[in-house]
C-alpha positions as a LaTeX table, in Angstrom:
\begin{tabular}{lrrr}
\hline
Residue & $x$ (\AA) & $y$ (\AA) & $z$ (\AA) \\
\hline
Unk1 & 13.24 & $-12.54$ & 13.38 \\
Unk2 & 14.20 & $-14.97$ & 10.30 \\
Unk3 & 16.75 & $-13.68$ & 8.11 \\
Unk4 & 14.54 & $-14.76$ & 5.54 \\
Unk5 & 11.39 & $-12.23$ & 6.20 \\
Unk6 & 13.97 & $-9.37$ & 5.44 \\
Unk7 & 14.08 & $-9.89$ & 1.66 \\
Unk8 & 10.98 & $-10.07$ & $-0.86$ \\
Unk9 & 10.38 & $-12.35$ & $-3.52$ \\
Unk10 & 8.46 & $-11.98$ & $-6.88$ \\
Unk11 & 5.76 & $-14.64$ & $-7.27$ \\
Unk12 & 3.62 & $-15.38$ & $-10.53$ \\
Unk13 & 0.22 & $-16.99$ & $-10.53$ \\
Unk14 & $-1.14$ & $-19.91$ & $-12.97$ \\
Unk15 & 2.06 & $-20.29$ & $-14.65$ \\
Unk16 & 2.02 & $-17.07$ & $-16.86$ \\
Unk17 & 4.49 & $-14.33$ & $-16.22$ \\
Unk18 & 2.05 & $-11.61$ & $-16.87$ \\
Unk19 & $-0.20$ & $-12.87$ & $-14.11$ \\
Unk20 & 0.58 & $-11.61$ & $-10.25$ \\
Unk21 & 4.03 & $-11.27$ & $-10.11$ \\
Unk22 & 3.83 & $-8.92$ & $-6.60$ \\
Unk23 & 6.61 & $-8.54$ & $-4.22$ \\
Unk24 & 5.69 & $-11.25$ & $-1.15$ \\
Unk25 & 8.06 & $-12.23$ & 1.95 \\
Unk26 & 9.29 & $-8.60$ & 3.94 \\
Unk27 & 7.85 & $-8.79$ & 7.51 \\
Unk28 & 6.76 & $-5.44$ & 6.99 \\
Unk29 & 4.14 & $-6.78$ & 4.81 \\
Unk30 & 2.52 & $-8.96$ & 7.58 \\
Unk31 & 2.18 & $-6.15$ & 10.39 \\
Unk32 & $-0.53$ & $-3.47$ & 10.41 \\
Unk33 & $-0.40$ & 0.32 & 9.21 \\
Unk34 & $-0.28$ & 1.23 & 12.97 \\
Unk35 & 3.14 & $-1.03$ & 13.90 \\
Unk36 & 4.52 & 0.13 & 9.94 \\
Unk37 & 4.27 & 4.12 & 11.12 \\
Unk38 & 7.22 & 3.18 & 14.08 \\
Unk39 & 9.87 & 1.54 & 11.35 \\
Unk40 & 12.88 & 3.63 & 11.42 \\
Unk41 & 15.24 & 2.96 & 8.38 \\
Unk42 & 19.00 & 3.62 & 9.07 \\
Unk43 & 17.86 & 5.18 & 12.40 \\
Unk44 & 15.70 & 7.66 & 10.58 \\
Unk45 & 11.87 & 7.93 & 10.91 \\
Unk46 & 9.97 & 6.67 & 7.87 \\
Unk47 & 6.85 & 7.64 & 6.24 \\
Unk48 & 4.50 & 5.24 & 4.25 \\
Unk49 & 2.85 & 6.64 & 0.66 \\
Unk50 & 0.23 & 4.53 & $-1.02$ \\
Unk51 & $-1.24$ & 4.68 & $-4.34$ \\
Unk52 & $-5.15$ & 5.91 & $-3.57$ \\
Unk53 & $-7.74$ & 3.15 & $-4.61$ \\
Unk54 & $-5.23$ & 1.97 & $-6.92$ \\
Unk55 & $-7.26$ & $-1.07$ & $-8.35$ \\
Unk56 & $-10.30$ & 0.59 & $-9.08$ \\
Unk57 & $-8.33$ & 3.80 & $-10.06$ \\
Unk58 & $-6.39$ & 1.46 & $-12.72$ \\
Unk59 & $-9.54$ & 0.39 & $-14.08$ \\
Unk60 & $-11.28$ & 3.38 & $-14.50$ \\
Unk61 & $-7.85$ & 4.75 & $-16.43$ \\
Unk62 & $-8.99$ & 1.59 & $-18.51$ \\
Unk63 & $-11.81$ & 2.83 & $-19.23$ \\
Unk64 & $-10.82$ & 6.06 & $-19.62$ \\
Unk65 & $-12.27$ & 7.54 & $-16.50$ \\
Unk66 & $-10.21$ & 9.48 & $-14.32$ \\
Unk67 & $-11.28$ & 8.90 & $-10.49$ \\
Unk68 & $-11.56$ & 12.38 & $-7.61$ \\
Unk69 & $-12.34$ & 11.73 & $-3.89$ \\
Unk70 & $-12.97$ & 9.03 & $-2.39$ \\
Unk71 & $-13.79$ & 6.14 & $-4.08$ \\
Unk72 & $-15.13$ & 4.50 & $-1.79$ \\
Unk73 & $-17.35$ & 6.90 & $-0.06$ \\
Unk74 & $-21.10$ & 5.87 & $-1.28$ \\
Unk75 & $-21.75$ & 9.26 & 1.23 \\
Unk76 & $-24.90$ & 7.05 & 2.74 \\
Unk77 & $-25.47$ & 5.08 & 5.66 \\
Unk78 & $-26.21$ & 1.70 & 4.08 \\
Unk79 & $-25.15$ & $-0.80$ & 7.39 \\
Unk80 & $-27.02$ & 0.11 & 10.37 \\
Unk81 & $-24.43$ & 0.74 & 13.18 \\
Unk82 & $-21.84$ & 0.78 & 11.30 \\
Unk83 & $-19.97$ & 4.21 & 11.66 \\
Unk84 & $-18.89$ & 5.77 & 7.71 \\
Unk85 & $-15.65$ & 5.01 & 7.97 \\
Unk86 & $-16.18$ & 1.02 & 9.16 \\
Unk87 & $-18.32$ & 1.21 & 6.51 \\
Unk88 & $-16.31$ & 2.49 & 4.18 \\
Unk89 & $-13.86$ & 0.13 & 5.24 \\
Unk90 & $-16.12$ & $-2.93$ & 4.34 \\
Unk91 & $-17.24$ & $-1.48$ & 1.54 \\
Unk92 & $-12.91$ & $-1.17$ & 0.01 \\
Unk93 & $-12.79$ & $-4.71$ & 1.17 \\
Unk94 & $-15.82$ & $-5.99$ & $-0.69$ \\
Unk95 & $-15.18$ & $-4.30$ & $-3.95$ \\
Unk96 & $-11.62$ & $-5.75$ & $-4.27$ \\
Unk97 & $-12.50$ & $-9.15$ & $-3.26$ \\
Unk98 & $-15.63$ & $-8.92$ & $-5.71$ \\
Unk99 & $-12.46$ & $-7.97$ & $-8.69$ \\
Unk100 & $-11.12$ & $-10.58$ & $-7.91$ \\
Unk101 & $-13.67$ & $-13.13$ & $-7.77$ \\
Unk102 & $-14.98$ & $-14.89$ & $-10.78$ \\
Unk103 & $-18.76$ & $-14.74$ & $-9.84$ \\
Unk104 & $-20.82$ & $-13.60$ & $-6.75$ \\
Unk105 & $-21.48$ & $-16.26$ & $-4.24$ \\
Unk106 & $-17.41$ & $-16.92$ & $-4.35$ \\
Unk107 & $-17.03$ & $-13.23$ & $-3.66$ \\
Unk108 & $-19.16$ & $-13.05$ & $-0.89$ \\
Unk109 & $-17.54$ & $-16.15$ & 0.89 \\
Unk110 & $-14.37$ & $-14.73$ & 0.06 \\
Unk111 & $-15.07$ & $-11.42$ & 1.94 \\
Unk112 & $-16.83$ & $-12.62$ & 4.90 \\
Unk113 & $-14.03$ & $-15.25$ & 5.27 \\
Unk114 & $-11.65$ & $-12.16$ & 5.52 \\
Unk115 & $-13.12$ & $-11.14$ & 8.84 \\
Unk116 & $-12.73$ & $-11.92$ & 12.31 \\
Unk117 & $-14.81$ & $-13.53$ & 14.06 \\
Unk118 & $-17.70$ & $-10.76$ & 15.49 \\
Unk119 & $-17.23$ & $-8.43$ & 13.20 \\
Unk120 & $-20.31$ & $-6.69$ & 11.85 \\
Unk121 & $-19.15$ & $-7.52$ & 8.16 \\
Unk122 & $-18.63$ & $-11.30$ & 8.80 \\
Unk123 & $-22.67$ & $-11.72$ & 9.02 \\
Unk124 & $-24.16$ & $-10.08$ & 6.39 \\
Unk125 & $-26.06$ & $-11.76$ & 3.77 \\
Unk126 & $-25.28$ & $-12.23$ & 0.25 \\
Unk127 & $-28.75$ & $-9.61$ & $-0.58$ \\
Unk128 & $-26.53$ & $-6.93$ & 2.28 \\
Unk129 & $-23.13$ & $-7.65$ & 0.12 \\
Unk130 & $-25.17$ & $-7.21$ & $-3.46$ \\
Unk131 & $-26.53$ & $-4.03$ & $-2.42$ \\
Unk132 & $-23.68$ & $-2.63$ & $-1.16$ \\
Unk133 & $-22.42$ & $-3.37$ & $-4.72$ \\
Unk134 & $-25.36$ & $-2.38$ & $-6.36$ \\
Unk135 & $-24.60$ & 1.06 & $-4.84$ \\
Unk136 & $-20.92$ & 1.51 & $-5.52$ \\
Unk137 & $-21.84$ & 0.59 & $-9.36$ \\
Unk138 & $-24.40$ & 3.78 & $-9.59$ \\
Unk139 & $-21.62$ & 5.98 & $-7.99$ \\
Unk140 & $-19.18$ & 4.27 & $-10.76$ \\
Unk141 & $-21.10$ & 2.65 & $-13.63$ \\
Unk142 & $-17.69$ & 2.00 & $-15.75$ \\
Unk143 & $-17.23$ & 0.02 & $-12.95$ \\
Unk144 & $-19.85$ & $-2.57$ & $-13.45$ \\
Unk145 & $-17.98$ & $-5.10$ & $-15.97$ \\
Unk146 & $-15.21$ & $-5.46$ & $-13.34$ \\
Unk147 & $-16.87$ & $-6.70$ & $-10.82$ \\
Unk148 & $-16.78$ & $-10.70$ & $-10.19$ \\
Unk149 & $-14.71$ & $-10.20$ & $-13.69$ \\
Unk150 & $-11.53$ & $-12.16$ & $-12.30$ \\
Unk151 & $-9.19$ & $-9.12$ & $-13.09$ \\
Unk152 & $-7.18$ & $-8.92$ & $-9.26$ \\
Unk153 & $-4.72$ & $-10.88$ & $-10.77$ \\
Unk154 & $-4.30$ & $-9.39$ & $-14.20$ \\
Unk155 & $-4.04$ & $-5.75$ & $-11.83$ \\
Unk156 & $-1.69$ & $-7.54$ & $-9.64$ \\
Unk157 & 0.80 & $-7.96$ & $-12.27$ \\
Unk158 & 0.82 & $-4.30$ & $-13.56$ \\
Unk159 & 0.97 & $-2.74$ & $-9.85$ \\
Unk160 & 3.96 & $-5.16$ & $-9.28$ \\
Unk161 & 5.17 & $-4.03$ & $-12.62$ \\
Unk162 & 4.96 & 0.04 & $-11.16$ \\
Unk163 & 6.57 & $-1.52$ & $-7.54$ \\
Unk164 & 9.52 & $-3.17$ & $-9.53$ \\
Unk165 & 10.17 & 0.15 & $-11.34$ \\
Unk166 & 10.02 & 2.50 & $-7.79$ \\
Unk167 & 12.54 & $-0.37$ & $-6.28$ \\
Unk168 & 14.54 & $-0.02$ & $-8.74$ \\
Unk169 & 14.83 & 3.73 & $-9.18$ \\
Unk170 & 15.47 & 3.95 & $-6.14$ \\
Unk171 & 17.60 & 1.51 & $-4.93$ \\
Unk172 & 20.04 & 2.84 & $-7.50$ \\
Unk173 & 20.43 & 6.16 & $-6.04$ \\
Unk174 & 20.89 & 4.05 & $-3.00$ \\
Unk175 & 17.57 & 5.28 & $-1.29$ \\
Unk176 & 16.23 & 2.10 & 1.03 \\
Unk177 & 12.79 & 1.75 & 0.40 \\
Unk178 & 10.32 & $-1.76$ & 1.87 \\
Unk179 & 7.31 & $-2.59$ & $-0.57$ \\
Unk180 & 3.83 & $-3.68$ & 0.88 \\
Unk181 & 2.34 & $-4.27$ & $-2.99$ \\
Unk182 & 0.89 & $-0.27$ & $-3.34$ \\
Unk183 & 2.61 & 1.29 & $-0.95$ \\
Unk184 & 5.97 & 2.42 & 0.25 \\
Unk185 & 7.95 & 3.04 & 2.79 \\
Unk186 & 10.90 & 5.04 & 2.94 \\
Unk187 & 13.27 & 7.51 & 5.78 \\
Unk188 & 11.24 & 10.56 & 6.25 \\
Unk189 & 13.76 & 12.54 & 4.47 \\
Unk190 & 12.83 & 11.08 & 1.34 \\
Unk191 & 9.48 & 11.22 & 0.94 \\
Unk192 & 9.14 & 14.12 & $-1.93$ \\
Unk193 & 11.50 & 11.93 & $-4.08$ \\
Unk194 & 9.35 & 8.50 & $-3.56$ \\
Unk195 & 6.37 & 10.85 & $-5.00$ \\
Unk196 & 8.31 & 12.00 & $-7.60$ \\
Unk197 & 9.38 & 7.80 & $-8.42$ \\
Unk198 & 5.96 & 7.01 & $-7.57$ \\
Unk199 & 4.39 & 8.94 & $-10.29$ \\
Unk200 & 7.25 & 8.40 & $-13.07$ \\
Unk201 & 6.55 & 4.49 & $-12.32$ \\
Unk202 & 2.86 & 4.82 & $-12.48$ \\
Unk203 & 3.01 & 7.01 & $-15.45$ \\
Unk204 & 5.51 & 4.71 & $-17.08$ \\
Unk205 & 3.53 & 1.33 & $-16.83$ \\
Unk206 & $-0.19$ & 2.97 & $-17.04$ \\
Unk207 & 0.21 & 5.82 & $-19.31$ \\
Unk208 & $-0.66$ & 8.39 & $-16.80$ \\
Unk209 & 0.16 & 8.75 & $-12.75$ \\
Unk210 & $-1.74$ & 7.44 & $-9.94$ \\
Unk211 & $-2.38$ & 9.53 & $-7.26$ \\
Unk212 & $-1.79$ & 8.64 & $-3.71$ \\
Unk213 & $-1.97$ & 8.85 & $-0.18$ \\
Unk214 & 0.74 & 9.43 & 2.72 \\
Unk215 & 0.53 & 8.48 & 6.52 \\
Unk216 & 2.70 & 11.94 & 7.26 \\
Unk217 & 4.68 & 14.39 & 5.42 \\
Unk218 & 8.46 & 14.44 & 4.89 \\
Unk219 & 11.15 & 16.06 & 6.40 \\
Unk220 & 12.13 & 17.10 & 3.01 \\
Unk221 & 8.46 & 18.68 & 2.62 \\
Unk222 & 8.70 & 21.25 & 5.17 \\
Unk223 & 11.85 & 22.87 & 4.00 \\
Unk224 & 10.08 & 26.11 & 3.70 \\
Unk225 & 9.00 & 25.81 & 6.99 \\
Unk226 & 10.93 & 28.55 & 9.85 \\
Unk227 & 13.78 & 26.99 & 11.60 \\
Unk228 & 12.08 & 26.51 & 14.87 \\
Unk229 & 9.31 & 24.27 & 13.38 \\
Unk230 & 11.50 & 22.26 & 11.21 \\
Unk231 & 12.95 & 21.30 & 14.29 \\
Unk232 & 10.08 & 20.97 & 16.25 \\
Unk233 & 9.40 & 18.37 & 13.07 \\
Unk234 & 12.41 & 16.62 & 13.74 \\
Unk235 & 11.56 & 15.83 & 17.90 \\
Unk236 & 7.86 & 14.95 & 16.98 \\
Unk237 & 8.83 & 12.73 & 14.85 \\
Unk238 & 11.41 & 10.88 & 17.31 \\
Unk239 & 10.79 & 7.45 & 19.06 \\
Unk240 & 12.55 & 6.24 & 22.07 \\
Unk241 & 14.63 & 3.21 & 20.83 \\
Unk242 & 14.43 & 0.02 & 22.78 \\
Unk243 & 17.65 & $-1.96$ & 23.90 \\
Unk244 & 17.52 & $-4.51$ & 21.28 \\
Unk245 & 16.67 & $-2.06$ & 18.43 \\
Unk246 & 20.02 & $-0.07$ & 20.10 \\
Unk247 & 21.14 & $-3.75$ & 19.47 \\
Unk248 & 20.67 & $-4.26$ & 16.20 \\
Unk249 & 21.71 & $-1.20$ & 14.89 \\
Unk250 & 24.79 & $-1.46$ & 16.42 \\
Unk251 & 25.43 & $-4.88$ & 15.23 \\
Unk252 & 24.68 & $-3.19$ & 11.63 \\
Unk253 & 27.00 & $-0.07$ & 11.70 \\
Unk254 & 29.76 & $-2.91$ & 13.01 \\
Unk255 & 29.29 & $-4.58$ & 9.36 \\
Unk256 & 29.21 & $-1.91$ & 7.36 \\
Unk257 & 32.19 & $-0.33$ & 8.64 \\
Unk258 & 33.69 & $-3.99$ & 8.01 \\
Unk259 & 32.58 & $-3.97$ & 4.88 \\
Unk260 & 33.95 & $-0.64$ & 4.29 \\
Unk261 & 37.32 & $-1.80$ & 4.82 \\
Unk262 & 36.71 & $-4.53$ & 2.87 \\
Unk263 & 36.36 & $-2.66$ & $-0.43$ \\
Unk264 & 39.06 & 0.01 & 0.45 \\
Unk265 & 41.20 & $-3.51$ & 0.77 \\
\hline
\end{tabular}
């Protein structure tokens, strides 16, 4: 793995600095949800907490709406044999390409582009994609405005404006945390303080806290949990490590005990 892929980078978008501005580069960033949830961080476990629908849950806050369930739950069956949650999966997809997007026929391109090829999304026609909109507009009709508005990248720079602030909260109490743009990732026994960071960041840049999402709970969540189960937690949550992750980590304890001496020097 590069050396380069294990640091992040702020870019900015049509030469403004109040325009993108998100964290791009980790590694992390270009693996699924599924490969994220086995990342151990100092030989710890990690857990990953998003902010929930946090595009269309900024824009509501906009518009002074404040968003409960799921906002992307139209709680129909609008694509024949398409299961609810594949649908509901296409349907997230379509609404934050159609933010971005200045008009309609670009969004639609745009989102069956982001498909592979076979997938039930990648062939639906532009009338399909337009009611699919249609529908998520009557569920959220503050909503309307935004879409094909051009606004992803006008978002993109205030959720990288809440990511810089959790990084650097937390990173100053030393806690190691990897950015994927609205979500985070850090050991498992930190999880109730990224919340915590989370919300202060959110609150801080928007006015008033996200909510959000996490793929498990921390160890520092069950605290009031018996003995017993707090360590059942702990061997759950284990994964065997491989020879060159035994490697690695290694290789790393070797530097910072160097490094160590270094400063005592």
């Amino acid at each position: 793995m590069s050396s380069s892929r294990s640091f992040v980078r702020r870019i900015f978008s049509r030469g403004s600095w109040t325009l993108n501005g998100r964290f791009y580069g980790g590694w992390w960033q270009q693996v699924g949800k599924d490969v994220r949830g086995e990342i151990y961080i100092n030989d710890k476990p990690t857990v990953e907490v998003d902010f929930k629908g946090m595009h269309v849950a900024m824009l509501s806050l906009e518009k002074g709406v404040t968003l409960e369930g799921d906002s992307y739950d139209l709680e129909q069956s609008l694509i024949p044999g398409l299961p609810m949650a594949g649908q509901r999966s296409v349907i997230k997809q379509l609404v934050l390409t159609a933010i971005n997007a200045r008009d309609r026929p670009s969004a639609f391109a745009a989102f069956r582009d982001g498909w592979p090829t076979g997938h039930m999304a990648k062939i639906l026609k532009n009338s399909e994609l337009e009611q699919l909109l249609t529908v998520f507009t009557e569920k959220h009709p503050h909503l309307t405005e935004s879409i094909c508005s051009d606004q992803g990248i006008r978002l993109m720079y205030q959720d990288s404006q809440i990511a810089a602030r959790v990084i650097h909260l937390l990173t100053a109490i030393n806690v190691p945390v990897l950015c994927i743009h609205d979500s985070f990732i850090v050991p498992y026994d930190q999880v109730a303080r990224l919340k915590g960071v989370m919300t202060n960041a959110s609150q801080m840049i928007l006015g008033q806290p996200l909510p959000f999402d996490a793929s498990g709970l921390g160890l520092d969540e069950v605290t009031d949990w018996p003995h017993d189960q707090q360590l059942d937690f702990i061997a759950w949550r284990q994964l065997e490590r491989c020879a060159g992750y035994l490697s690695r980590l290694a290789d790393q304890g070797k530097r910072v005990r160097g490094q160590r001496k270094e400063n005592k020097g």
